[in-house]
C-alpha positions in Angstrom: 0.0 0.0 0.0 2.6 2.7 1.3 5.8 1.1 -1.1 7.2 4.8 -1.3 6.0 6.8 2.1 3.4 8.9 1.4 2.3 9.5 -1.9 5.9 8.2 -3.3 7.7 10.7 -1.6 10.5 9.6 1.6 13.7 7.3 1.1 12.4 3.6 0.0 13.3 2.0 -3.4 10.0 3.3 -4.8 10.5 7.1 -3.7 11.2 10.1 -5.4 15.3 10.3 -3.9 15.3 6.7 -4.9 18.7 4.6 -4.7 20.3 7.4 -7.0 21.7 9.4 -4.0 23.4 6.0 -2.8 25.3 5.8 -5.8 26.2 9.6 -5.8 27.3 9.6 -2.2 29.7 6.1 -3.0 30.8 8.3 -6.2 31.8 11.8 -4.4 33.7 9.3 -1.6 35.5 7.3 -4.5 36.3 11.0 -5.9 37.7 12.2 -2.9 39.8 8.7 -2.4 41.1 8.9 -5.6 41.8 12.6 -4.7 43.8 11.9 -1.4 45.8 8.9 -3.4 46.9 11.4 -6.2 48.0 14.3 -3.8 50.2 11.3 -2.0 51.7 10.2 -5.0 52.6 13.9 -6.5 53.9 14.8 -2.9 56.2 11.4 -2.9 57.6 12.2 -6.0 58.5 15.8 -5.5 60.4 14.6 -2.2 62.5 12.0 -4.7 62.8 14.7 -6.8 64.2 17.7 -5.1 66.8 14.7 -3.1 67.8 13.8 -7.3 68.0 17.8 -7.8 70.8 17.5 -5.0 72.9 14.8 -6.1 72.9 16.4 -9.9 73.9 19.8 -8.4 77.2 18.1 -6.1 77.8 15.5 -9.5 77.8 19.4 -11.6 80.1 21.1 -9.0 82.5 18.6 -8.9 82.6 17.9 -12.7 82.9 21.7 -12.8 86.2 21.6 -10.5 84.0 24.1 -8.2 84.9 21.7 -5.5 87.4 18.9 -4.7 87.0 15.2 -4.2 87.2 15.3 -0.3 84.8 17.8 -0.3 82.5 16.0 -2.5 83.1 12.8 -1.0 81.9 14.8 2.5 78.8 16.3 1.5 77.6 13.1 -1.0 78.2 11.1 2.6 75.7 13.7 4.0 73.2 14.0 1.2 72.6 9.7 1.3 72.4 10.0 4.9 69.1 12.7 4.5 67.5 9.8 1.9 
């Protein structure tokens, strides 16, 4: 008699919100997971980055003969040590 509330208005399958809001709610959460995962990943890789960035800059100086080998030995000791 009363499938939907009254008059087909209310929150059963035969309503007027319907099961439609389930599957939008599950949608915005899967969004927003898939969100969180991607701002993880971007962060992780900018840390690896800037730790390569580094490394490239003391390989550059020393190629460069800015700097000699017991100096670059020294601060390549203390650059792995950060990773």
């Amino acid at each position: 008699m009363f499938c939907g509330g009254f008059g087909g208005y209310g929150f059963g399958p035969a309503s007027s919100i319907g099961y439609g809001w389930i599957f939008l709610a599950m949608g915005f959460r899967l969004l927003v997971f898939i969100g969180l995962i991607v701002l993880a990943f971007k962060l992780f890789k900018s840390y690896t980055n800037k730790s390569e960035d580094n490394m490239k800059i003391l390989n550059e100086r020393f190629a460069r003969g800015e700097i000699n080998e017991e100096e670059y030995l020294r601060r390549r000791t203390i650059l792995s040590q950060k990773n």
